[in-house]
TILO-765317 format. One record per residue (C-alpha): z, y, x; residue in three letters. Coordinates in steps of 0.001 Angstrom, whole numbers, padded with zeros to 6 digits, always signed. Each point is the difference from the previous one (the first is absolute). Example, Ala and Ser with C-alpha at 12.3 -4.5 7.8 and 13.67 -1.06 7.14 Angstrom:
TILO-765317
+007800-004500+012300ala/-000660+003440+001370ser/
end
This chain:
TILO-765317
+111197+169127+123570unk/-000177-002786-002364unk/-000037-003207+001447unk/-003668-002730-001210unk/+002616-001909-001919unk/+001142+003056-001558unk/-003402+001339-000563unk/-001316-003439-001684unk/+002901-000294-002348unk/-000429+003433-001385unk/-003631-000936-000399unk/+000809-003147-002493unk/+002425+001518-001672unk/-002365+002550-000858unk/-002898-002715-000711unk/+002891-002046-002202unk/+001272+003041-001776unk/+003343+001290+000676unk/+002200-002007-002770unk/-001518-003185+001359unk/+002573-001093+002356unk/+003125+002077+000076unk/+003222-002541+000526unk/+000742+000160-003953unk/-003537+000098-001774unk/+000349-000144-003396unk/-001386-002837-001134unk/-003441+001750-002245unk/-001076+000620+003525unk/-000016-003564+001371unk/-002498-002093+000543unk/-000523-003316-001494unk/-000558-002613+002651unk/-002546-002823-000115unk/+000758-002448+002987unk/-002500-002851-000013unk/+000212-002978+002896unk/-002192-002328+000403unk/+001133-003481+001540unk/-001767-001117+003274unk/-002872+002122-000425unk/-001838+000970+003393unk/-000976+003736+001216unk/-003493-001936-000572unk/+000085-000998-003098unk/-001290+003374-001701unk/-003559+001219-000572unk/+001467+003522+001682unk/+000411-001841+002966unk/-003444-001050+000505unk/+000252-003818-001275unk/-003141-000148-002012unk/+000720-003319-001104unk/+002972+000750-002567unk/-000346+002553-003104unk/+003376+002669-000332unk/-001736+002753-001658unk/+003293+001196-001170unk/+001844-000186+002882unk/-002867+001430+002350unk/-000208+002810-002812unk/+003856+000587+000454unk/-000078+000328+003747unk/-002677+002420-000373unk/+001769+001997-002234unk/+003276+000163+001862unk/+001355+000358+003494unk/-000261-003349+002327unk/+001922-000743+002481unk/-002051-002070+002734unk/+002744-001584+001767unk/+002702-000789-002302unk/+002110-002979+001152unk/+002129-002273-001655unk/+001882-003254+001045unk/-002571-003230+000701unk/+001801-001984-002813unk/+001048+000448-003720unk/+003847+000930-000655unk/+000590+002411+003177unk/-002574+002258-001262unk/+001785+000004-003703unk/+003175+000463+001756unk/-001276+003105+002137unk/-002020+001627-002565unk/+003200+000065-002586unk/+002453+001003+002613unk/-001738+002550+002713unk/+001349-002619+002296unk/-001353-002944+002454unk/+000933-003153-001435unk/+002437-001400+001945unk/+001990+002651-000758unk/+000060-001329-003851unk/+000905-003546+000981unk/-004180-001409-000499unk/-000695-001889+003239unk/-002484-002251-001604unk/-001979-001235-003305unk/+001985-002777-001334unk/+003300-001695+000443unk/+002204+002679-000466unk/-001991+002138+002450unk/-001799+001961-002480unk/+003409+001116-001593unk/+000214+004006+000200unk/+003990+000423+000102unk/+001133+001694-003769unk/+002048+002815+001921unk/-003112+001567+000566unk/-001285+003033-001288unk/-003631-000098-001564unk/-002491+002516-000745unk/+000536-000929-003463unk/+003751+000533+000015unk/-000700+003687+001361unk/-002671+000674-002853unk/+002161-001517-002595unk/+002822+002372+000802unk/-002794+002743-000405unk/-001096-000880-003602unk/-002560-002222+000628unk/-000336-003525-002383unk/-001355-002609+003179unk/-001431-002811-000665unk/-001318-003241+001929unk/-002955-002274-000944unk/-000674-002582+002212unk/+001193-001751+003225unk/+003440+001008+001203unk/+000739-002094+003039unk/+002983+001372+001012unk/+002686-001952-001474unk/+000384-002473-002846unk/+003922+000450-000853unk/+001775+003132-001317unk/+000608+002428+001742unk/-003216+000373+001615unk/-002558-000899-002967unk/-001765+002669-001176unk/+002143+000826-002808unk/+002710+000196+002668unk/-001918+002502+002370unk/-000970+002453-002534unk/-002578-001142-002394unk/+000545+000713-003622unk/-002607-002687-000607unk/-001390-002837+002103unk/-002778-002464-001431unk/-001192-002479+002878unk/+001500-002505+002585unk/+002293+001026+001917unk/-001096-002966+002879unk/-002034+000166+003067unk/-002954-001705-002367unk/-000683-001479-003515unk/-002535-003208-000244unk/-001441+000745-003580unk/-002007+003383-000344unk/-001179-001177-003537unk/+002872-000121-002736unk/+002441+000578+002690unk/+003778-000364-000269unk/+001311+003603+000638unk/+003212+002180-000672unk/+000774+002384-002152unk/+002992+001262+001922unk/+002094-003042+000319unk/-001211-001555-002704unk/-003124-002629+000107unk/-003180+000318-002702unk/-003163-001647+000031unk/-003026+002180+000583unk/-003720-000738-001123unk/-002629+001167+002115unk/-000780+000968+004079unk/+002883+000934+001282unk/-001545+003247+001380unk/-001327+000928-003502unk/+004026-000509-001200unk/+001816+002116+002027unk/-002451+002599-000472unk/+000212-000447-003336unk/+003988+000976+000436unk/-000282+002094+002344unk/-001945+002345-002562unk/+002198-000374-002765unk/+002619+001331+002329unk/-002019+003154+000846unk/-000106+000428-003908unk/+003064-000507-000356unk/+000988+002180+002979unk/-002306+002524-001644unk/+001511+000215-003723unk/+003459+000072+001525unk/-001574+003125+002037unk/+001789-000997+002966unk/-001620-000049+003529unk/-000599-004030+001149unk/+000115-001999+003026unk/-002764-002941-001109unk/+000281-002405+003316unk/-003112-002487-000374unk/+000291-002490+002890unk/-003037-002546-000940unk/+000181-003549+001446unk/-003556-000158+000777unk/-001836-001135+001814unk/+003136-001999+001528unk/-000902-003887-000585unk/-000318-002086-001956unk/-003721+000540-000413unk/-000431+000845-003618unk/-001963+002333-002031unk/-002519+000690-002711unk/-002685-003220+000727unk/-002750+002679-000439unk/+000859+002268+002897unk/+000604-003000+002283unk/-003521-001162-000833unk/-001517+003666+000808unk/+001698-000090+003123unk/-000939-003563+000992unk/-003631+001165-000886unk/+000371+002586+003054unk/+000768-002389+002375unk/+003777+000154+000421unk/+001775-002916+000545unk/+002380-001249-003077unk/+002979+001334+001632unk/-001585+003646+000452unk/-002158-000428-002829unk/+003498-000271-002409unk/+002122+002736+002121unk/-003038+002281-001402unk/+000274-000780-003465unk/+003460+000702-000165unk/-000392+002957+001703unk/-003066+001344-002117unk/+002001-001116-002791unk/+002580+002196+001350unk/-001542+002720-000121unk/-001376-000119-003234unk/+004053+000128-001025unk/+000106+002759+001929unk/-002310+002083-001910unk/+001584-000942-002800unk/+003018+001403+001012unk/-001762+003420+001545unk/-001458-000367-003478unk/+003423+000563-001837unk/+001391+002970+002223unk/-003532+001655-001251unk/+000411-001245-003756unk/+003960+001407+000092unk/-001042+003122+001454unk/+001865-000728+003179unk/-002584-000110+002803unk/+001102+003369+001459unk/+003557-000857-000312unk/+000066-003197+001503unk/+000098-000902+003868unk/-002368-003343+000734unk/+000914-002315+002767unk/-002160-002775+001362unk/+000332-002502+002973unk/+000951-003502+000964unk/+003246-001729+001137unk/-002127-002144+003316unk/-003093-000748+001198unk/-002848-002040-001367unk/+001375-003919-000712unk/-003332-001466+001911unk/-002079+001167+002535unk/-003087+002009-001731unk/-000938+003189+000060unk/+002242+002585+001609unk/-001730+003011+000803unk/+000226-001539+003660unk/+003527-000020+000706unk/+001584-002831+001654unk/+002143-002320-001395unk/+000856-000801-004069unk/+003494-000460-001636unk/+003112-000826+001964unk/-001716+001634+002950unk/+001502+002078+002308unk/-003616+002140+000756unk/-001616+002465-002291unk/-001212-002488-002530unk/+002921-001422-001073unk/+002145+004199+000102unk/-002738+001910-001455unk/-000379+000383-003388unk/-001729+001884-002644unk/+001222+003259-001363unk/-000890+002476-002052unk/+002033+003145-001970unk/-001363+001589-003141unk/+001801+002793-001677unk/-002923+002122-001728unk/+000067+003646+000202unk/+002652-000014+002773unk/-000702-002120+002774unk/-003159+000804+001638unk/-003146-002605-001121unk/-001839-002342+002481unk/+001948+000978+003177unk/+000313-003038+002913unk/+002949+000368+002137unk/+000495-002027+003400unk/+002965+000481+000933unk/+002010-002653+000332unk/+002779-000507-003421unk/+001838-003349-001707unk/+001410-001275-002755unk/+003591+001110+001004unk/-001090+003645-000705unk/-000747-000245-003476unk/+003075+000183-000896unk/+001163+003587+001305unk/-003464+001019-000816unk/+000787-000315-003464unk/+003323+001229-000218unk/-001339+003392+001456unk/-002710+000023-002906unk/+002491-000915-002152unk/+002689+002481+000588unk/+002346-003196+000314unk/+003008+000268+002762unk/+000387-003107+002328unk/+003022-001129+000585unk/+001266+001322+003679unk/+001191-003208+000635unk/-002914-002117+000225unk/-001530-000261+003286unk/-003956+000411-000720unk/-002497-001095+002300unk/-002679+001822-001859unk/-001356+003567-000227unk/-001065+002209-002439unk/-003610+000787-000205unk/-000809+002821-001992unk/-000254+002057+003216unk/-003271-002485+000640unk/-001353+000229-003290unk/-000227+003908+000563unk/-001530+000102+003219unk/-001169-003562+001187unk/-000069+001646+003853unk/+003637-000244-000087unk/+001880-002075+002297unk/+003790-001588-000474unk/+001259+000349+003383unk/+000344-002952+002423unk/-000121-002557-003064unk/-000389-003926+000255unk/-000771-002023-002796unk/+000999-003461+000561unk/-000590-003831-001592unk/+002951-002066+000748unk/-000126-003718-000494unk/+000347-001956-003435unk/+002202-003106+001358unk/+003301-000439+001477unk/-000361-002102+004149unk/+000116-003884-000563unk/+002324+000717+003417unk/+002589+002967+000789unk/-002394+001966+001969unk/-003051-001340-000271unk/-003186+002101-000324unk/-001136+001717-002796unk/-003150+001809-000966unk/-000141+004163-000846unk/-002445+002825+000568unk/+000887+003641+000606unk/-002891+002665-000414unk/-000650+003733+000535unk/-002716+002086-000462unk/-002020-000999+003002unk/+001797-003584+000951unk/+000886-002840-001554unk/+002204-002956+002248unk/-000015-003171-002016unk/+001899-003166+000555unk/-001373-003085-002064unk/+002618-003155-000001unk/+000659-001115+003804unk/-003045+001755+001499unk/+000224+002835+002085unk/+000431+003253-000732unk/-003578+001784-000338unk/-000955+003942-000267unk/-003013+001587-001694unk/-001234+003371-000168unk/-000927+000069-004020unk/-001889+003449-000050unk/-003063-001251+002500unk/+001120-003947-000623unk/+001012-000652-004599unk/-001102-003705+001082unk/+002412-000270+002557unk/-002114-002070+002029unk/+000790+001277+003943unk/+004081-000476+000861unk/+000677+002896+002103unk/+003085-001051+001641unk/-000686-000765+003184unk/-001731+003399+000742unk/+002542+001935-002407unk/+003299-001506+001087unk/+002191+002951-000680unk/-001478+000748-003814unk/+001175-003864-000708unk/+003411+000240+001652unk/+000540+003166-002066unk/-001106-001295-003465unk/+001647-003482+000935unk/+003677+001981+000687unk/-000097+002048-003048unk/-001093-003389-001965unk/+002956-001742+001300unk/+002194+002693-000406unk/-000566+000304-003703unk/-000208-003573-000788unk/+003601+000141+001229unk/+000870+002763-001865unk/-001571-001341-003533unk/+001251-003870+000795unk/+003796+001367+000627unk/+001189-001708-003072unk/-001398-002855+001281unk/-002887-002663-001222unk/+001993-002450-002364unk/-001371-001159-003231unk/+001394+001666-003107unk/+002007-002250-002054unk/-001027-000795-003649unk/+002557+002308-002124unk/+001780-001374-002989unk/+003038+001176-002410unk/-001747+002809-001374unk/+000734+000399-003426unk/-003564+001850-000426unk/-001150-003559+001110unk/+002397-003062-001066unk/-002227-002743+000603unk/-001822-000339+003552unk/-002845-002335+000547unk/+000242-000957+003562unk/-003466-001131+000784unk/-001322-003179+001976unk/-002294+002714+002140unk/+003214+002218+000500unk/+002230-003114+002030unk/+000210-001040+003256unk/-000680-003651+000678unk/+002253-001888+002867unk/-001202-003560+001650unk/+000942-002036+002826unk/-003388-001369-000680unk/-003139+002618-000197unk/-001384-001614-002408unk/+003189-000397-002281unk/-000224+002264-002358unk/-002838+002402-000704unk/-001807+002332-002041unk/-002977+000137-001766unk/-003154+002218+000698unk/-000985-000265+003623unk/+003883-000382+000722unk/+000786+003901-000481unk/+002742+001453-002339unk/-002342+001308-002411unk/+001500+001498-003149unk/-001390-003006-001542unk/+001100-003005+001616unk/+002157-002853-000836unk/+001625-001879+002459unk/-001725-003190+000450unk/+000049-003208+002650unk/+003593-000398-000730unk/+000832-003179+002482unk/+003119-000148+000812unk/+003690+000892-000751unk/+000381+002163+003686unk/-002585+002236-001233unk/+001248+003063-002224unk/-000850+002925-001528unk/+002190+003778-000003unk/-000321+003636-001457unk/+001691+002702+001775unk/+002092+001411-003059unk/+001824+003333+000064unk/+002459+000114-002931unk/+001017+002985-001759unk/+003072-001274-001478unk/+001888-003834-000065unk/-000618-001484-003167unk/-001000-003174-001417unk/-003687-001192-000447unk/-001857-002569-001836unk/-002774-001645+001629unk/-003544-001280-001134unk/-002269-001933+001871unk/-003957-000065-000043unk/-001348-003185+001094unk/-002203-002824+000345unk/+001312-003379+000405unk/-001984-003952+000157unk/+001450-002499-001466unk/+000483-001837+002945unk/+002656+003352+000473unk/+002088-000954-002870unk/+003471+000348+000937unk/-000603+002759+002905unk/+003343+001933+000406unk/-000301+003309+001076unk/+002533+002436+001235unk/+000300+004032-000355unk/+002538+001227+002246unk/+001745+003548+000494unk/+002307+001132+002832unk/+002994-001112-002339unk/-001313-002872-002904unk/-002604-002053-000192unk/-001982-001767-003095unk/-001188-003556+000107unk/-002466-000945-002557unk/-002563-003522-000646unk/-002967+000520-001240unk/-000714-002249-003030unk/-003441+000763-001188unk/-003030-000620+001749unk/-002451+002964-000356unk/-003513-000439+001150unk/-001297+003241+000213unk/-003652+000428-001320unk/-001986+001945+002542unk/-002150+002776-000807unk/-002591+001886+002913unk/-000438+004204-001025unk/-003157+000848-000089unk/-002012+001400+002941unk/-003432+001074+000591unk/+000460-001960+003508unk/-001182-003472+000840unk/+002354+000131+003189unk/+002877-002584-001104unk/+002456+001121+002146unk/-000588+003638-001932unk/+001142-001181-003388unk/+003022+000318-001083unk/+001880-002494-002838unk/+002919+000222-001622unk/+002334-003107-002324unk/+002062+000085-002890unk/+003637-000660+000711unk/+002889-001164-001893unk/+003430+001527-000271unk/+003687-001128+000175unk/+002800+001232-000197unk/+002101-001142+003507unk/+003722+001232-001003unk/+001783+003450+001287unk/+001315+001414+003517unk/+002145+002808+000714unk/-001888+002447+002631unk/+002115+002342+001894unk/-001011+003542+000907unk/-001914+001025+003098unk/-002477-001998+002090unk/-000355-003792+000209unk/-002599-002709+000075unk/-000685-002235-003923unk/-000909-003312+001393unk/-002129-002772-002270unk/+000154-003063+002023unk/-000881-004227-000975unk/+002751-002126-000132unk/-000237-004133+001768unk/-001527-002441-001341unk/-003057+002631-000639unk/-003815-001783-000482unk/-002152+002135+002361unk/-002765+002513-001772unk/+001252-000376-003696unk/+001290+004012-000374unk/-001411+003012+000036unk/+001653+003566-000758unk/-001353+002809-000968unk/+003100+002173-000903unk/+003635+000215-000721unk/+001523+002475-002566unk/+003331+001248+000059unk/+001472+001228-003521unk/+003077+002132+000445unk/+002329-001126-002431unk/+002995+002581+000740unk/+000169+003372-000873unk/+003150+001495+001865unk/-002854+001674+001990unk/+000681+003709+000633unk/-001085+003259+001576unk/-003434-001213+000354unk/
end
């Protein structure tokens, strides 16, 4: 007797067609695949999820036309989602413990989704925020993408005439930056489509992350509804969204590529304020449904069935093995996946994966060597949630989505369960331990690194020392500012690829009370000593934002360059130090990056 599993595989292969996902398709009979992420976009912030208040036709049209998967979780921040989805993996695995600060970097040893597909024939391509590394190897060049246009930071300040990359190299766009890299993203499809090969177009928006900017019409229609400015602007982007997205739904129809292509819809976290929600608890970084649960929805026309909802419980780390099996693509047997596939679901949405977990693990490393940290582990009927030094709670999610009543005095043995397995895993994924990736350099794909001000580490006796700007966080773009005294310094954690020698370029700001300000960049083996000569008083300019809120705007300088000498780096890992020499005037420098030009090329085997 044939086993459920058995029984519901035979079933999609016979709804898929036969040739649809041997090992070795050939490629005529692979899909295209449309992935499209929003950034920071709630499980509420859809009409199809009863918020009357914001206008997706073409998303709520989408999820109507495809299968949806009700409870489809992802991390409660940015980069371990992007990590998960292109890997099959949780993120610690990859090396992303965080957002910023070297936390966000996704290690370049890993296999992506888009490696696998290119190896099948597909062209891949990447339009929009990365977030997952800002060095070779583990840009998006580096990880698989034959093209990348976007940023490859945790966020961008300027969503009109933006600064973007085309691969590794910098243009000047005109426009909304959502209107832009949908602009590229469908001259890749076209592309894709003369070179009649199948294509992996990866379109992870950055809205509606801040800053608050969008098209001053749609902010005004939503302010006219009641919403608060905050709300009011996370709407416009995201209606403005989804007109892109029809434009891009648009194309597959105009190419003749509708049935042909696989469409892929949800968000990396939840909603970046507390609004609508569809009542769950919590919003991004959260530990409860709120911050996990995201929007999702699969469209592949004439194949996958139309307007199905599915409750089962899924996540981002299964996307990847999903699509290998509709692919036909072999994964590697040594990569350790945390996700499954789910065509068996998409067949019959009854079917159940056998004693499966789905967890959220944490997106910071302890302040202390085992101090508490937050996580959630959920299966079909519970959900145990730790948020940040509270106690553990449980929730029954199919009579309680709100998670309003903890259970866990009267359900002891359900938490102690869900709590072991949760702790067991966390070991398992964390075994490589929780220690920032190091910026690489001595790539010859890449011979000049820009080691930003937002990517250091500041060290002061004194805690207000040294500093940096925007509400004192690492943000890709701060400077270092508040510059007081000469015990107060500033490091990047540098892995080198091979010894060489490297000229280095300063970005700064300097008073002219600051004239004469030495400044030191040191290695493990030379150092550099350097005074500053020119005064440069930067000239201040505030991005625009639809916000009032002060504290919500962002600003950015212009900075002068110069040239500080050259230092011999040796290979492996080490700390580049930029410190202020005595006599030093207190406040007169600020930083915003250092370059390093290799000037060697007895580089090899790269």
């Amino acid at each position: 007797m044939k086993t459920i599993r058995d029984f519901c595989l035979i079933t999609l292969l016979t709804l898929l067609g036969q040739t649809a996902f041997p090992d070795a398709a050939p490629e005529k009979t692979r899909p295209n695949i449309l992935m499209i992420v929003s950034d920071d976009q709630g499980y509420g912030d859809l009409g199809a999820h009863g918020n009357a208040l914001i206008d997706t036709p073409v998303l709520d049209k989408l999820f109507s036309e495809g299968i949806e998967l009700e409870r489809f979780y992802v991390s409660p921040v940015c980069a371990p989602t992007r990590a998960s989805v292109l890997t099959g993996r949780y993120h610690h695995r990859t090396g992303v413990n965080g957002v910023f600060q070297g936390e966000e970097i996704m290690r370049g040893e890993e296999t992506t989704l888009a490696e696998l597909l290119k190896t099948a024939g597909y062209t891949t391509g990447c339009f929009g925020k990365w977030h997952n590394g800002n060095h070779w190897p583990e840009t998006p060049n580096a990880q698989g993408f034959d093209t990348f246009v976007g940023f490859t930071a945790g966020v961008i300040y300027n969503y009109f005439d933006s600064d973007l990359l085309l691969n590794n190299k910098p243009i000047k766009t005109e426009g909304y930056i959502s209107d832009v890299l949908t602009d590229h993203a469908i001259d890749f499809m076209k592309s894709s489509r003369e070179q009649k090969k199948p294509f992996f177009c990866y379109v992870p928006y950055n809205v509606p992350h801040t800053p608050i900017q969008a098209d001053p019409a749609l902010f005004e229609k939503y302010q006219q509804r009641g919403l608060n400015d905050f709300d009011a602007g996370v709407y416009a982007m995201v209606e403005n969204m989804d007109q892109n997205i029809d434009r891009l739904l648009n194309t597959l129809t105009e190419l003749g590529l509708e049935s042909d292509t696989l469409v892929i819809f949800f968000s990396d976290n939840g909603p970046n304020s507390r609004r609508f929600n569809a009542d769950l608890r919590g919003k991004k970084s959260s530990m409860f449904e709120g911050g996990v649960r995201s929007p999702f929805v699969i469209r592949w026309p004439g194949t996958l069935k139309s307007g199905e909802r599915i409750s089962t419980p899924t996540a981002h780390v299964d996307l990847l093995p999903t699509l290998a099996r509709i692919t036909g693509i072999s994964i590697p047997l040594d990569i350790e996946l945390d996700g499954v596939d789910l065509t068996p679901l998409f067949a019959d949405k009854e079917f159940l994966f056998a004693d499966r977990l789905i967890y959220s693990f944490p997106f910071t490393r302890p302040v202390e060597a085992g101090a508490p940290l937050p996580g959630s582990v959920r299966n079909q009927k519970w959900a145990a949630v730790k948020q940040w030094e509270n106690p553990w709670t449980l929730y029954n999610l199919e009579t309680d989505h709100s998670q309003e009543e903890d259970l866990a005095e009267s359900h002891p043995e359900v938490l102690h369960q869900l709590r072991t397995r949760y702790e067991r895993k966390f070991s398992e994924v964390t075994r490589r331990g929780l220690e920032v990736e190091p910026i690489k350099i001595g790539y010859p794909q890449e011979p000049v690194s820009v080691l930003k001000a937002g990517n250091a580490f500041l060290e002061t006796e004194d805690e207000e020392g040294i500093s940096f700007t925007y509400q004192k966080f690492p943000l890709p773009g701060n400077w270092i500012t508040a510059w007081k005294d000469s015990e107060s310094y500033a490091f990047w954690k540098i892995q080198n690829k091979h010894a060489g020698r490297y000229r280095l370029r300063l970005h700064y700001a300097l008073t002219h009370e600051g004239i004469g300000t030495r400044i030191q960049v040191s290695g493990p083996e030379t150092t550099v000593e350097f005074k500053l000569t020119q005064a440069h008083i930067a000239e201040e300019t505030l991005i625009p934002h639809l916000l009032e809120n002060e504290k919500m705007k962002y600003r950015e300088q212009n900075w002068a360059k110069v040239e500080l000498g050259e230092i011999t780096l040796p290979a492996g890992e080490f700390n580049l130090t930029l410190k202020v020499l005595d006599p030093y005037v207190p406040n007169t420098l600020e930083v915003k990056a250092l370059e390093l030009h290799r000037t060697d090329d007895d580089r090899s085997n790269p």
